[in-house]
TIMI-2910 file (N, C-alpha, C, CB; in pm, 1 decimal, decimal comma, always signed):
<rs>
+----------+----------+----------+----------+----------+----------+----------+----------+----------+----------+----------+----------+------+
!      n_x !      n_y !      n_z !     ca_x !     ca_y !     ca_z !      c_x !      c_y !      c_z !     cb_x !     cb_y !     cb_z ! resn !
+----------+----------+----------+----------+----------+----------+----------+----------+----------+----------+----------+----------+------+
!   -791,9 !   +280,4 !    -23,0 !   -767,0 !   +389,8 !    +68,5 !   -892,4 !   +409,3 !   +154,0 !   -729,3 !   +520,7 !     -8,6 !  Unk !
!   -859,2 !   +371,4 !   +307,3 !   -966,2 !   +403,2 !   +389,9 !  -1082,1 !   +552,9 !   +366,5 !   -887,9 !   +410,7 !   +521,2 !  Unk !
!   -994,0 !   +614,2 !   +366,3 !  -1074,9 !   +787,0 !   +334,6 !  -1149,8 !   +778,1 !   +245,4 !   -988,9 !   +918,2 !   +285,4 !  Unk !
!  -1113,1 !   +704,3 !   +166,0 !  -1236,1 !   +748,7 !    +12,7 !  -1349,9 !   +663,0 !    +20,6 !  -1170,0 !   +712,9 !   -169,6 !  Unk !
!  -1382,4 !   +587,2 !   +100,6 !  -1456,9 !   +492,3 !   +175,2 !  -1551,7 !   +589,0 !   +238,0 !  -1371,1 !   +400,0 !   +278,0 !  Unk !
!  -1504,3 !   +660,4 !   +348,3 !  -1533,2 !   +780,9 !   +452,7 !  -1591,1 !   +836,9 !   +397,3 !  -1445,4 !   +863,6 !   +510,9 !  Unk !
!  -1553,3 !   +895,0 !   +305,1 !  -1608,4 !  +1001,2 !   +199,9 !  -1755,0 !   +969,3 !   +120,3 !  -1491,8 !  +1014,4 !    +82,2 !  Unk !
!  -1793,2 !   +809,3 !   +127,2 !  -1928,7 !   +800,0 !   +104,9 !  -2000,9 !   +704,9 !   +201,3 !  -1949,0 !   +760,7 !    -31,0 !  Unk !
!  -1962,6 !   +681,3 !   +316,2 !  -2007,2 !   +714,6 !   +425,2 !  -2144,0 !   +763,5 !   +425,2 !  -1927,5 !   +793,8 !   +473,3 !  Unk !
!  -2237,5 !   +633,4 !   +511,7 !  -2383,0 !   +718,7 !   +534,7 !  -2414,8 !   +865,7 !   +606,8 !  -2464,6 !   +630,7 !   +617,7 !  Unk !
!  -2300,5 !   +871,2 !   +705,9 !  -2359,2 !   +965,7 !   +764,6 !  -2263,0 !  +1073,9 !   +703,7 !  -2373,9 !   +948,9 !   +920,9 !  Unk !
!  -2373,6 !  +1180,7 !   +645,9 !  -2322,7 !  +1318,9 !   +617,8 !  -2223,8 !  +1387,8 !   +722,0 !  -2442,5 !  +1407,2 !   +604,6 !  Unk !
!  -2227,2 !  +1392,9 !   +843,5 !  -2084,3 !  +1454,7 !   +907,1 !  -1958,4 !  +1407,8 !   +869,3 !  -2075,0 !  +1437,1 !  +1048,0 !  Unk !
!  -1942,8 !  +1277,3 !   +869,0 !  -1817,6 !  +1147,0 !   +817,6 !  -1824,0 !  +1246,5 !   +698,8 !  -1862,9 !   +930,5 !   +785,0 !  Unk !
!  -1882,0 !  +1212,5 !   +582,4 !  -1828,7 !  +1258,4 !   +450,5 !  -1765,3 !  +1410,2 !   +496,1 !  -1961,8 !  +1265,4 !   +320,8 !  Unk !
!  -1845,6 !  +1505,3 !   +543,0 !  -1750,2 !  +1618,6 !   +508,0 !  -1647,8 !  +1621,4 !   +593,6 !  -1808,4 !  +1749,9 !   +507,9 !  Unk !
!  -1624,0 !  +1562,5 !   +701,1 !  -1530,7 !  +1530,5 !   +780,8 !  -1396,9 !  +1498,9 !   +697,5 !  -1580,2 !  +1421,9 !   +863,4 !  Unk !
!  -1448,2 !  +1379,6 !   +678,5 !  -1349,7 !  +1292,2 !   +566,1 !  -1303,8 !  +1416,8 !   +416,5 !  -1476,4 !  +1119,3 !   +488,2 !  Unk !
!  -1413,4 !  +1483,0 !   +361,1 !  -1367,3 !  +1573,1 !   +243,1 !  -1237,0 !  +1664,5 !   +315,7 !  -1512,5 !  +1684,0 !   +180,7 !  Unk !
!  -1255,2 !  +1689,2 !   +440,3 !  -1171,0 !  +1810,4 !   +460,6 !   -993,5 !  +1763,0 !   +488,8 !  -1244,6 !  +1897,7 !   +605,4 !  Unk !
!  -1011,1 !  +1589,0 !   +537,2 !   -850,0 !  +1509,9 !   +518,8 !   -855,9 !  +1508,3 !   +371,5 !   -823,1 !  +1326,8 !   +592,3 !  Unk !
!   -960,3 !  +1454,6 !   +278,4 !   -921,3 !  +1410,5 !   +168,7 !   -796,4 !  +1536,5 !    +68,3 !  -1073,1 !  +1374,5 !    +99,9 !  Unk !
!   -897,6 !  +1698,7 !    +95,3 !   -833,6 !  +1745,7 !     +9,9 !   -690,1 !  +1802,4 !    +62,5 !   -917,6 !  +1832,8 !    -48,7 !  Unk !
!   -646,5 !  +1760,6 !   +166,5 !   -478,7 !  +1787,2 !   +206,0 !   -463,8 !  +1698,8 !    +84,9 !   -392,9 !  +1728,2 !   +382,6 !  Unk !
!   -468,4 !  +1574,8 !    +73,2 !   -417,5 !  +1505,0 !    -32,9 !   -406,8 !  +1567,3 !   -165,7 !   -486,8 !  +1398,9 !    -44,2 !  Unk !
!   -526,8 !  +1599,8 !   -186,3 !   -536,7 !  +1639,1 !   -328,7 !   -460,7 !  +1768,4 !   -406,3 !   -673,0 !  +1659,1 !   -342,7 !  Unk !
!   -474,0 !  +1894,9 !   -274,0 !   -386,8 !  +1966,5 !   -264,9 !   -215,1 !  +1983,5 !   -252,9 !   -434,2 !  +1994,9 !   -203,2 !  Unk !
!   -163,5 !  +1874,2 !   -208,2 !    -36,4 !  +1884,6 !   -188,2 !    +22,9 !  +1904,9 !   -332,4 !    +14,8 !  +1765,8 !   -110,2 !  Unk !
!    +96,3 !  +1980,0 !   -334,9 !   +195,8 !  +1993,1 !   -437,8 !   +283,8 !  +1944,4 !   -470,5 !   +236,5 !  +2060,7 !   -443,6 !  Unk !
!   +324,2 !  +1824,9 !   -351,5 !   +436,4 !  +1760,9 !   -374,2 !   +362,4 !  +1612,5 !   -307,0 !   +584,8 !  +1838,9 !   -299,0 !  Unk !
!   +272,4 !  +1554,1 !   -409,4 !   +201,9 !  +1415,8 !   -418,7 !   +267,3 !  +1316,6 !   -382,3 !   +161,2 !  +1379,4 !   -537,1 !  Unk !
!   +294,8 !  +1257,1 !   -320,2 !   +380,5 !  +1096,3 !   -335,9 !   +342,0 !  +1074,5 !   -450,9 !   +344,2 !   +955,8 !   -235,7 !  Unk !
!   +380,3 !   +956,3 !   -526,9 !   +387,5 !   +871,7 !   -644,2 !   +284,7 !   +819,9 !   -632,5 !   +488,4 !   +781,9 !   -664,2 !  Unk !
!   +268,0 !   +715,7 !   -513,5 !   +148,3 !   +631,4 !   -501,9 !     -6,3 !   +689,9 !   -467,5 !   +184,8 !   +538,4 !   -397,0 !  Unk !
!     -2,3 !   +840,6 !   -432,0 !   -106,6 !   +924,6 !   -432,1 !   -172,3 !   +932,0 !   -555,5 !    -69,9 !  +1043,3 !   -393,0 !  Unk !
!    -84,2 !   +971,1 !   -611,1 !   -125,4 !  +1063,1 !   -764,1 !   -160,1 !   +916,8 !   -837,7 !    +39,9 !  +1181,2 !   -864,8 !  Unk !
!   -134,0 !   +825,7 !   -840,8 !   -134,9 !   +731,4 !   -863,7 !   -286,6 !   +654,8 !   -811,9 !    -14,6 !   +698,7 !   -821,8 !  Unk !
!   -293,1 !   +716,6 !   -701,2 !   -476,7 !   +637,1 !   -685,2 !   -554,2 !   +730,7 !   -699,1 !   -536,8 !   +563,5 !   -532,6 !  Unk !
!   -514,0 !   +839,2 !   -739,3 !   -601,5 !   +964,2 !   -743,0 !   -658,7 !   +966,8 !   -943,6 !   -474,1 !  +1134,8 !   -677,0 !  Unk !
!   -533,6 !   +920,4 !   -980,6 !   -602,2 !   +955,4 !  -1144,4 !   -633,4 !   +833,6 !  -1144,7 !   -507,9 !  +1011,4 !  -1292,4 !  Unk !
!   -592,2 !   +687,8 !  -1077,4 !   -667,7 !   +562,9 !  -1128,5 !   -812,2 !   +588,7 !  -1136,1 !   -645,6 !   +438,2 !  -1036,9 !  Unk !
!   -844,4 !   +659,9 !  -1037,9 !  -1028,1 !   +683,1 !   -973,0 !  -1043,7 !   +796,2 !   -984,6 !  -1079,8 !   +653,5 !   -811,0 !  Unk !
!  -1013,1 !   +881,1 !  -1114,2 !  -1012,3 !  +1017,7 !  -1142,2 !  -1150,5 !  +1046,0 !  -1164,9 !   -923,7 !  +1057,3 !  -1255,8 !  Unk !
!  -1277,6 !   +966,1 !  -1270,3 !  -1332,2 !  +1011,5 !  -1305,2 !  -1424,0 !   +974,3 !  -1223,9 !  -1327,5 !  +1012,9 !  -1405,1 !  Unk !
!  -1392,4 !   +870,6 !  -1164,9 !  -1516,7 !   +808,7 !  -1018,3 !  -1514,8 !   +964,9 !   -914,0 !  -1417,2 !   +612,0 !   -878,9 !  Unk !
!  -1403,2 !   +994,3 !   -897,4 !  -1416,1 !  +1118,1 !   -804,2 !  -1427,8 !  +1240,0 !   -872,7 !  -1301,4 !  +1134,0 !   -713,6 !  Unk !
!  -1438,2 !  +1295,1 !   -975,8 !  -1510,0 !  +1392,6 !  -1078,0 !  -1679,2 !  +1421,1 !  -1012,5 !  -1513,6 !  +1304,5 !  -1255,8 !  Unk !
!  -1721,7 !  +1247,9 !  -1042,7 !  -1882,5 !  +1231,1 !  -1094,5 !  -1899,0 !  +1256,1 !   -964,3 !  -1959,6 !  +1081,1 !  -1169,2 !  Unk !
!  -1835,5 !  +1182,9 !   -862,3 !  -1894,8 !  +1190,9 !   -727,9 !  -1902,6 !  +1332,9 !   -659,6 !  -1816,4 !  +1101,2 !   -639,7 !  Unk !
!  -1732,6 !  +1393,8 !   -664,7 !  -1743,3 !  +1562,5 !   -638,2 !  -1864,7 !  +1618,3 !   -731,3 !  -1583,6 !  +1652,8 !   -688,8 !  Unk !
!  -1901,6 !  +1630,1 !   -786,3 !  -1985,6 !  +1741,0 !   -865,7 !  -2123,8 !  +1707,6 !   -770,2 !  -2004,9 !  +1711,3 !  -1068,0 !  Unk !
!  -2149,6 !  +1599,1 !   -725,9 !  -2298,9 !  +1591,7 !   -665,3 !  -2245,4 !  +1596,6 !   -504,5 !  -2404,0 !  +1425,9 !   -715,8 !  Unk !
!  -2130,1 !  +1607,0 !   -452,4 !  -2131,8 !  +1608,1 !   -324,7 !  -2174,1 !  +1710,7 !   -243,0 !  -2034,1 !  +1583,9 !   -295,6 !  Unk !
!  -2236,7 !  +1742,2 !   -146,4 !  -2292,7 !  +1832,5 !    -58,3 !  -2334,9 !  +1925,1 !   -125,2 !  -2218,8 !  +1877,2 !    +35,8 !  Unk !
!  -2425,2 !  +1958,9 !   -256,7 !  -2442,5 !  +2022,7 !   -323,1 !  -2549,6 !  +2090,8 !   -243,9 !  -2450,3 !  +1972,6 !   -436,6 !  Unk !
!  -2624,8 !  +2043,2 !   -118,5 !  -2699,7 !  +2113,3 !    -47,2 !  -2606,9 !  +2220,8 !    +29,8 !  -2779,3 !  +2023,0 !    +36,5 !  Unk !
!  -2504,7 !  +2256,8 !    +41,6 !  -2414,6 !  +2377,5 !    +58,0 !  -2380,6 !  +2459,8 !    -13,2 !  -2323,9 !  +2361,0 !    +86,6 !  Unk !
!  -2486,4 !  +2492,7 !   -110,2 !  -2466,3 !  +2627,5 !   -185,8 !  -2421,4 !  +2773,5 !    -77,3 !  -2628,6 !  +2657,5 !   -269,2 !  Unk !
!  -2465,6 !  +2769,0 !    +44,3 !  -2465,4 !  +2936,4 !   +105,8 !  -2318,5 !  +2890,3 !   +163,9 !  -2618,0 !  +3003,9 !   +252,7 !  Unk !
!  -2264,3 !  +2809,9 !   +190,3 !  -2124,5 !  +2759,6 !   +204,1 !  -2025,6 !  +2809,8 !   +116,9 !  -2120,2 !  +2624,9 !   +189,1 !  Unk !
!  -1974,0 !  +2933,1 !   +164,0 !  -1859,2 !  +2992,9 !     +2,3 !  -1786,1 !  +2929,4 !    +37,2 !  -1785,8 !  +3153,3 !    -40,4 !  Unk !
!  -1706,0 !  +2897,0 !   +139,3 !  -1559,2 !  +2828,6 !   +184,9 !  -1573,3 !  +2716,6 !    +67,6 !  -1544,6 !  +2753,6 !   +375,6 !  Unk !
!  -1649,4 !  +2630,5 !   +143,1 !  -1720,9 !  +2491,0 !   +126,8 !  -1698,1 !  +2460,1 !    -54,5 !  -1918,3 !  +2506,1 !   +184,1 !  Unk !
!  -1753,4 !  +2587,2 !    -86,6 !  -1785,2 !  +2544,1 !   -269,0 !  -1650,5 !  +2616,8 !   -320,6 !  -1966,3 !  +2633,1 !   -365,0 !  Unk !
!  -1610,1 !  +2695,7 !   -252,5 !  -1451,0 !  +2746,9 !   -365,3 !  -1362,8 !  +2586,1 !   -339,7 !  -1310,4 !  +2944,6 !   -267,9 !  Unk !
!  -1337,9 !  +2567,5 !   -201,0 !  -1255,9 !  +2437,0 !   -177,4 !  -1317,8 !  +2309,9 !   -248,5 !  -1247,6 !  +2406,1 !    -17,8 !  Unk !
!  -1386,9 !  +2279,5 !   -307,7 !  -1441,1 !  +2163,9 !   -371,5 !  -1413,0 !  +2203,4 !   -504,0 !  -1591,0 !  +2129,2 !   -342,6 !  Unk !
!  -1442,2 !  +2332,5 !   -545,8 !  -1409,6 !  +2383,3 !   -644,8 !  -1253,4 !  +2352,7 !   -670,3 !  -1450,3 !  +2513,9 !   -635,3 !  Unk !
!  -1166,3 !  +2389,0 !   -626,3 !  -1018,4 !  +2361,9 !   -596,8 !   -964,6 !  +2216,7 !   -646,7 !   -996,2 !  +2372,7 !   -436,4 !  Unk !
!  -1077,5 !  +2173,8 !   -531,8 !  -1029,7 !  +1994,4 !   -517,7 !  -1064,9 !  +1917,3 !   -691,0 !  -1171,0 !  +1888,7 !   -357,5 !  Unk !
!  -1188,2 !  +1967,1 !   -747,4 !  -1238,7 !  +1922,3 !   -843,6 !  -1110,7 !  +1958,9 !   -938,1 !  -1381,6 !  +1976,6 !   -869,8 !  Unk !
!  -1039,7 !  +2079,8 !   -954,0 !   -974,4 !  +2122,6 !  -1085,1 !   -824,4 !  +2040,9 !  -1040,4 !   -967,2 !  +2322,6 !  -1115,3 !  Unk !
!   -786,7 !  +2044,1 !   -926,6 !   -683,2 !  +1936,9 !   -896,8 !   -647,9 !  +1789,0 !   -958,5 !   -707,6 !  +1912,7 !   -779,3 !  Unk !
!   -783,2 !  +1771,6 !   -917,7 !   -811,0 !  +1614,6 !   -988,8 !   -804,3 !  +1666,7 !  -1118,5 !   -970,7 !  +1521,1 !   -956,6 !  Unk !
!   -892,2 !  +1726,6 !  -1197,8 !   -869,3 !  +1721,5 !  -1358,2 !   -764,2 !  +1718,4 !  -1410,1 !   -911,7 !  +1811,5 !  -1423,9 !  Unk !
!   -643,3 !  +1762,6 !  -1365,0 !   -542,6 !  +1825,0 !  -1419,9 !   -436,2 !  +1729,0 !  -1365,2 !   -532,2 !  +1978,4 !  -1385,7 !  Unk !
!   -483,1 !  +1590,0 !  -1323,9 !   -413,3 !  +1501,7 !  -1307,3 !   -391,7 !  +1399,7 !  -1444,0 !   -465,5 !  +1449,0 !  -1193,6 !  Unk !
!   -238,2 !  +1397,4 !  -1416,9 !   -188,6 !  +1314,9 !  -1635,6 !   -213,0 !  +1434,5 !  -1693,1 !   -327,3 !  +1155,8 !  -1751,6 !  Unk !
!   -227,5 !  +1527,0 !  -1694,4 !   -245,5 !  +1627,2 !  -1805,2 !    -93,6 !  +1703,5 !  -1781,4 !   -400,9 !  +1738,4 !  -1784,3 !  Unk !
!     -3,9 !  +1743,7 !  -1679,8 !    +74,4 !  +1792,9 !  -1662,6 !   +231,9 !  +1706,0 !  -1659,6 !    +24,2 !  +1853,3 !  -1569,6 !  Unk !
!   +353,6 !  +1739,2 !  -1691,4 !   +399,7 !  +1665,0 !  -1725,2 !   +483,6 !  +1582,4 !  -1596,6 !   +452,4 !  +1718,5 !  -1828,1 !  Unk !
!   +557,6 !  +1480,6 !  -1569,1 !   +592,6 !  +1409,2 !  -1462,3 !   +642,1 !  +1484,2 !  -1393,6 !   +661,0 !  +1311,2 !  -1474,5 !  Unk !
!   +664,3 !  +1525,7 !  -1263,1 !   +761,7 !  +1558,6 !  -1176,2 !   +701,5 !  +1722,3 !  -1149,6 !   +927,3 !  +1534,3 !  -1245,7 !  Unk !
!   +600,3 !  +1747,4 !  -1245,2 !   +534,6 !  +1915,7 !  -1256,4 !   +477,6 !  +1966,0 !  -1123,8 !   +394,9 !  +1929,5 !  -1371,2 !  Unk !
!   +435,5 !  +1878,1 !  -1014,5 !   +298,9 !  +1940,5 !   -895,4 !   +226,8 !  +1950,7 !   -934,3 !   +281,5 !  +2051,4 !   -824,8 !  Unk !
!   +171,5 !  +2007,9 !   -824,4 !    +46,2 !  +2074,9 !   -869,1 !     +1,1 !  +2185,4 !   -864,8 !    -31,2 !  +2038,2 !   -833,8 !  Unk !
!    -80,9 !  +2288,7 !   -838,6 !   -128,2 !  +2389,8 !   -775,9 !    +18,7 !  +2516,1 !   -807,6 !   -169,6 !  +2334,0 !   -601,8 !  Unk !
!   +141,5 !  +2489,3 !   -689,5 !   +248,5 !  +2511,4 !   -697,9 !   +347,7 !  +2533,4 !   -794,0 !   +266,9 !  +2457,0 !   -651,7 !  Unk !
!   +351,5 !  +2435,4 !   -894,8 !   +437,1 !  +2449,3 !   -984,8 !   +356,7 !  +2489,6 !  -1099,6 !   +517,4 !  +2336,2 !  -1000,6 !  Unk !
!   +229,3 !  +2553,3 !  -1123,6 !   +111,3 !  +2636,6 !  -1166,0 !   +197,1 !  +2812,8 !  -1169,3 !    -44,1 !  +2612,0 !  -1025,4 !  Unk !
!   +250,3 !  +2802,5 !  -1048,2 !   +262,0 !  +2932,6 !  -1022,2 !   +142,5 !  +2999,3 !   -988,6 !   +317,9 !  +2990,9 !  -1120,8 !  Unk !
!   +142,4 !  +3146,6 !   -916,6 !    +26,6 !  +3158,5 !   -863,6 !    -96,8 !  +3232,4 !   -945,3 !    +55,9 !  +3218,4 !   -748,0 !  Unk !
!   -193,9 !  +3239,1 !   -898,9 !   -342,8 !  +3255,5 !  -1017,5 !   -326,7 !  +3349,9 !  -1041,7 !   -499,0 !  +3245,9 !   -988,2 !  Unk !
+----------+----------+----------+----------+----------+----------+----------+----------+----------+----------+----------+----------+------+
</rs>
């Protein structure tokens, strides 16, 4: 997947550029197959990598709740049962 490429990308604008298509993906509630599917293959590659990304944006609240988001998305990928969503079929917080 081109984007996840983007996403480590030398130049810091590209990456957060790229973070802000990536997490439509991650967010959707209604994943394609083949999404969810490259998303938990490279679940824990994108764990390790989110936790150190733009971590120089602490005064960034948007910035760190939405990464925040994106990070618990991914976790909770295979943990829920087939056909469940995401976020959505959570019901709301």
């Amino acid at each position: 997947m081109q984007l996840m490429r983007m996403i480590k990308d030398q130049s810091r604008s590209i990456q957060f550029e790229a973070f802000h298509v990536f997490k439509v993906f991650v967010a959707n509630p209604n994943k394609p197959q083949p999404i969810i599917d490259i998303l938990t293959g490279n679940k824990e590659k994108l764990l390790k990598y989110l936790e150190e990304f733009h971590t120089d944006k602490d005064d960034d609240e948007q910035f760190k709740e939405e990464k925040a988001v994106i990070i618990k998305e991914i976790s909770m990928l295979g943990l829920q049962p087939a056909g469940a969503g995401g976020a959505a079929a959570r019901g709301p917080a």
